[in-house]
C-alpha positions as CSV (number, residue, x, y, z in Angstrom):
1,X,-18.4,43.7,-63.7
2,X,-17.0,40.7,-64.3
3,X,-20.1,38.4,-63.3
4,X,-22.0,40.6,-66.1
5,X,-19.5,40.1,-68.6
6,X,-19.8,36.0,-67.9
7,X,-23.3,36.3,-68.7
8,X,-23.5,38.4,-71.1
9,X,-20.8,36.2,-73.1
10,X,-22.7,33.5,-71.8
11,X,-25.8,34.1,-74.0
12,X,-24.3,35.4,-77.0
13,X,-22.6,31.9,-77.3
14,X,-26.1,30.3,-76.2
15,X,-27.9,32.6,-79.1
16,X,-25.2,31.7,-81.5
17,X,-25.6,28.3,-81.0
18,X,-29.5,28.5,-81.6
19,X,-28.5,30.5,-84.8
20,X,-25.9,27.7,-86.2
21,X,-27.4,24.6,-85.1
22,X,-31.0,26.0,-85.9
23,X,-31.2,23.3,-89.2
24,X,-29.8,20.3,-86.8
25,X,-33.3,18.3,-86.0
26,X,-36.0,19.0,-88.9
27,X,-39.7,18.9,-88.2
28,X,-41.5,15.7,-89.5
29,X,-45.3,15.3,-89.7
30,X,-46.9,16.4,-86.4
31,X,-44.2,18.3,-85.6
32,X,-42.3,15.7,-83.9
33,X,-38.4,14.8,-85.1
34,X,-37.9,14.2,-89.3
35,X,-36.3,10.8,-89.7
36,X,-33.3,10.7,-92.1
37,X,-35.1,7.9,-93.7
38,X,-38.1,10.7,-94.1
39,X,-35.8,13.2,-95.2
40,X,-34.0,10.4,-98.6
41,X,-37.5,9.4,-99.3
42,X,-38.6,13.4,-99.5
43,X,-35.3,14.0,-101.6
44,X,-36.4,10.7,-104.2
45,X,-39.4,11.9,-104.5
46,X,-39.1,15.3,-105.9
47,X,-36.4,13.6,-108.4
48,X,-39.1,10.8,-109.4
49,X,-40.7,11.4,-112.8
50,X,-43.6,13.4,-113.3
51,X,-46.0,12.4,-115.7
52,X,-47.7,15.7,-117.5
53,X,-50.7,15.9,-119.6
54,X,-50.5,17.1,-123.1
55,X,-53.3,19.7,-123.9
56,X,-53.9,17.3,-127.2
57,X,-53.0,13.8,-125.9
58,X,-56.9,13.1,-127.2
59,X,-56.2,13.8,-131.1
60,X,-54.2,10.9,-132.7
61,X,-51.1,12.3,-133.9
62,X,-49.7,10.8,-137.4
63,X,-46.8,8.1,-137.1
64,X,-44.0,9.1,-136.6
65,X,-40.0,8.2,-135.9
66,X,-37.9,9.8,-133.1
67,X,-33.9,9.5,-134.3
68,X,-31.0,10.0,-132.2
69,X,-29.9,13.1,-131.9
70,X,-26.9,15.0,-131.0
71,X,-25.3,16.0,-127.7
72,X,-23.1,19.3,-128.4
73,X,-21.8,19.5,-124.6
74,X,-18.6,18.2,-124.1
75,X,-18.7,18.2,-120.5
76,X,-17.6,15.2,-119.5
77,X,-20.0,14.9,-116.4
78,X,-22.8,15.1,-118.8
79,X,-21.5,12.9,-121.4
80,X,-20.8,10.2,-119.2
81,X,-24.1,9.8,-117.9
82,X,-26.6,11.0,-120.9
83,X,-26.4,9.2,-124.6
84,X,-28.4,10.4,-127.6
85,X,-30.2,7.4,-127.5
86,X,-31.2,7.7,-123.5
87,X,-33.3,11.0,-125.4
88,X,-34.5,9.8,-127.8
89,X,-36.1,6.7,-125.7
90,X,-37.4,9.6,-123.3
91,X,-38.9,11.4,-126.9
92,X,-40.5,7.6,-127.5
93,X,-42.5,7.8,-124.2
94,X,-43.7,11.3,-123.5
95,X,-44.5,11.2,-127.5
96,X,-46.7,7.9,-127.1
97,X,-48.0,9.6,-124.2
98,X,-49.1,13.0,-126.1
99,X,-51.1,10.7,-128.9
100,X,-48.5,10.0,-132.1
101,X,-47.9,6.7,-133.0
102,X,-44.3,6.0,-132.6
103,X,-42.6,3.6,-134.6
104,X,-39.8,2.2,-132.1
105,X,-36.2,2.2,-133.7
106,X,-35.9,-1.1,-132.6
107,X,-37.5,-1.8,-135.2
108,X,-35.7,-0.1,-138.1
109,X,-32.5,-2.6,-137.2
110,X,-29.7,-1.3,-139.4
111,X,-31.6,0.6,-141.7
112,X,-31.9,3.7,-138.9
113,X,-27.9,4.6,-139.7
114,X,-29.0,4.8,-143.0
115,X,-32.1,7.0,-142.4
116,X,-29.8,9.1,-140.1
117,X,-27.0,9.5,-143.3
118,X,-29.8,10.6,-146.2
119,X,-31.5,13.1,-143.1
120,X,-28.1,14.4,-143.0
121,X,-27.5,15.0,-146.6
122,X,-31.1,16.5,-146.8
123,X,-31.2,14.4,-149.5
124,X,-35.1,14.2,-151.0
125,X,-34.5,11.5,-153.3
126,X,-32.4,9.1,-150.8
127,X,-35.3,9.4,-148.7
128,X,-37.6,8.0,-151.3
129,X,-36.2,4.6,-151.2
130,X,-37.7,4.4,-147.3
131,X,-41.0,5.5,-148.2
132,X,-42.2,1.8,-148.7
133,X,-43.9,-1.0,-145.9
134,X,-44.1,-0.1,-142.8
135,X,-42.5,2.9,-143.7
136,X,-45.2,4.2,-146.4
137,X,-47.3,5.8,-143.8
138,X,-44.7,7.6,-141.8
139,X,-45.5,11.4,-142.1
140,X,-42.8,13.2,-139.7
141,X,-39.0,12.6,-138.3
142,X,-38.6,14.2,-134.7
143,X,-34.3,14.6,-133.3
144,X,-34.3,15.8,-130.0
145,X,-30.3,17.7,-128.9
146,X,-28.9,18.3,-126.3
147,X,-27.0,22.1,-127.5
148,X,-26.2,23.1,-123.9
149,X,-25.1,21.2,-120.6
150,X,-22.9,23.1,-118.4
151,X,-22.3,23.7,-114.4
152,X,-22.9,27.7,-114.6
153,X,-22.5,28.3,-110.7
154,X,-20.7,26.8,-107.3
155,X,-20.6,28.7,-104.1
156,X,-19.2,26.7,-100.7
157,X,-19.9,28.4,-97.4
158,X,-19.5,26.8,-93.7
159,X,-18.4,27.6,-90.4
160,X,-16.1,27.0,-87.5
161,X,-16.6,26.9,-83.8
162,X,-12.8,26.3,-83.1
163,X,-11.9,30.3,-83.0
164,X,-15.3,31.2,-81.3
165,X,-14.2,28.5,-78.6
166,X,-11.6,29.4,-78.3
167,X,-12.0,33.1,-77.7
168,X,-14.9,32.5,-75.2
169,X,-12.9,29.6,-73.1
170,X,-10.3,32.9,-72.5
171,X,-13.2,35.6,-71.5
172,X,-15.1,33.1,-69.5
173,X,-12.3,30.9,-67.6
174,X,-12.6,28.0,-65.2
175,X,-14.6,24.8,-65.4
176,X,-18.0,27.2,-66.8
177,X,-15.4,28.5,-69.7
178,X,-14.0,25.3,-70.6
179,X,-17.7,23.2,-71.1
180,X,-18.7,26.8,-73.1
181,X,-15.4,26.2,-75.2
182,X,-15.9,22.8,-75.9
183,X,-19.9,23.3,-76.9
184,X,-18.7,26.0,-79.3
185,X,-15.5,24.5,-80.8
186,X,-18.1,21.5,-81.4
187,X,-20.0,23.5,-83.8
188,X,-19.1,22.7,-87.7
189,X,-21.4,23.6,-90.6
190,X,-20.7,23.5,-94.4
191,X,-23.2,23.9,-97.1
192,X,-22.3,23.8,-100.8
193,X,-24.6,24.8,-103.8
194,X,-23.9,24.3,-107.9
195,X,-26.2,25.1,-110.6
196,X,-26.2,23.5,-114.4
197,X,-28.1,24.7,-117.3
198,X,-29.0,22.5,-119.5
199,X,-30.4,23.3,-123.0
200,X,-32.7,20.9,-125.7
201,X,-33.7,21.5,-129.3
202,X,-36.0,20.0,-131.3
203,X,-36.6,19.4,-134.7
204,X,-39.6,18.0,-136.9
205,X,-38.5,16.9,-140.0
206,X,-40.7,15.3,-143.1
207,X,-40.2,11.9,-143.9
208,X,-40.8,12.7,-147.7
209,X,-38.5,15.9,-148.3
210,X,-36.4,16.0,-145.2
211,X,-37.8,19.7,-145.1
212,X,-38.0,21.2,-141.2
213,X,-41.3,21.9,-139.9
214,X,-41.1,22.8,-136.9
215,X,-38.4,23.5,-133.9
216,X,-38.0,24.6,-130.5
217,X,-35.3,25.2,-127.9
218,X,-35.6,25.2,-123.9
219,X,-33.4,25.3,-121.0
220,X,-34.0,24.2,-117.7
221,X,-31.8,24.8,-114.5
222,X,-30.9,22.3,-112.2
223,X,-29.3,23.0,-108.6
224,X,-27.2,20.1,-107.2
225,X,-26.8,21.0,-102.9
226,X,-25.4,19.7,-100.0
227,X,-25.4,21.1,-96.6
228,X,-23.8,19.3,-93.0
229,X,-24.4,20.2,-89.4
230,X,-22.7,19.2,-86.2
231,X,-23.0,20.2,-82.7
232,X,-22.1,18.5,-79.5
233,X,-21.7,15.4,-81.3
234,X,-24.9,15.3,-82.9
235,X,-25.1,15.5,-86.8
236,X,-27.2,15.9,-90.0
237,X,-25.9,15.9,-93.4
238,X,-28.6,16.5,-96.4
239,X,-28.1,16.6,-100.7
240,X,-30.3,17.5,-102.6
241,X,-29.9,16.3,-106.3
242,X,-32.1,16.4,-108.9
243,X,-30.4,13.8,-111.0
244,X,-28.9,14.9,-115.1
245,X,-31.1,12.2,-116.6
246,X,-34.5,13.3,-115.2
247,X,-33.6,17.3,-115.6
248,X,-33.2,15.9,-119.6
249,X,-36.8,13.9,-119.7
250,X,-37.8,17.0,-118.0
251,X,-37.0,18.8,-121.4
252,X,-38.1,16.3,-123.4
253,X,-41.3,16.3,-121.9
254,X,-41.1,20.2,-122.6
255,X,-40.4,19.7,-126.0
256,X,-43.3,16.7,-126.8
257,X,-45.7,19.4,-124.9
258,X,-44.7,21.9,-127.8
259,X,-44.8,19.9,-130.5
260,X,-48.0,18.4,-129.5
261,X,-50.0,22.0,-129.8
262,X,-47.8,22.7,-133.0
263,X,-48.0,19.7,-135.3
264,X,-51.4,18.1,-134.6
């Protein structure tokens, strides 16, 4: 009775083992062992931009000027590592990209605080005084905000081998029990997940009236992970972040993709 109970103990901590330590070595190409240098570059490339195409990239959109817009978030995670201006560069790009012609707000110099004030007053006539030079042939105003940017969901799970070794050092006994104990109370796992929602709005404004023509809102969620594995001294930790900054240009590029079927 007692040699059965041995074995029978014996593979429940052996199938236990397989079932923890499963995630411990991760298959690379062919099959063989992933590399953790394999598994960073995997995790850099999925957060790596992503050119799209924009179904009317062809048409040549009329000039326009993108304006910094507003982030309404006042989480500080967010707010530390966006600025209004890190979108509206990102609006710049994917709008090049989609056919307008962008006049850069490098080039307005001081005058862009002043567009940003008469915008503000929706002000026809104080918007008059821009229409001149290299101004005259500017047709639209786009402001890209950020209305949303919050961490929505966290959940932390892991395990223990300590009690499992425990507990099967006692049933077992001797030398065997002890090296089953050991294996066992070796066995650590923790995996943590957190999810953000992140929210964009655009506007299109006219450069003559400071009337809206168009606008759009979109959310996108972004899951932030990390999971750690140990077992008989080897171990594996792995993140998986998809970084605030491209999750934004992400939206942007949502945004451009919109406005590029609606205002062409």
């Amino acid at each position: 009775m007692k040699k059965r109970l041995t074995h029978g103990t014996f593979l429940l901590i052996v199938s236990m083992f397989v079932w923890v330590c499963g995630c411990v070595t991760t298959s690379g190409p062919g099959g063989g062992p992933q590399s953790a240098s394999d598994m960073a570059n995997q995790q850099a490339d999925a957060a790596m931009y992503r050119p799209i195409v924009y179904a009317n990239a062809s048409k040549p959109g009329p000039m326009i000027i993108v304006l910094p817009g507003d982030i309404k978030s006042a989480n500080a995670t967010f707010t530390q590592k966006i600025t209004n201006n890190n979108i509206a560069d990102f609006g710049e790009i994917e709008l090049e990209r989609a056919g307008f012609q962008v006049l850069e707000r490098s080039n307005l110099g001081d005058m862009l605080k002043e567009i940003q004030l008469a915008f503000g007053l929706g002000d026809p006539q104080a918007m008059k005084k821009f229409q001149k030079g290299k101004f005259k042939s500017t047709k639209w105003f786009v402001k890209f905000d950020i209305l949303k940017a919050e961490p929505v969901a966290a959940v932390q799970q892991g395990f223990d081998g300590s009690a499992l070794g425990a507990i099967t050092g006692s049933l077992i006994g001797g030398r065997s029990g002890s090296a089953v104990a050991a294996g066992a109370s070796s066995v650590q796992t923790s995996e943590g997940a957190g999810i953000w929602i992140v929210g964009l709005r655009y506007k299109v404004m006219d450069a003559n009236t400071s009337e809206q023509k168009a606008n759009g809102y979109f959310e996108e969620k972004m899951e932030i992970g990390a999971k750690s594995t140990s077992f008989l001294g080897v171990s594996q930790s792995q993140q998986n972040v998809m970084t605030l900054d491209g999750l934004a240009q992400r939206l942007v590029q949502t945004a451009v993709a919109d406005i590029d079927l609606r205002c062409k």
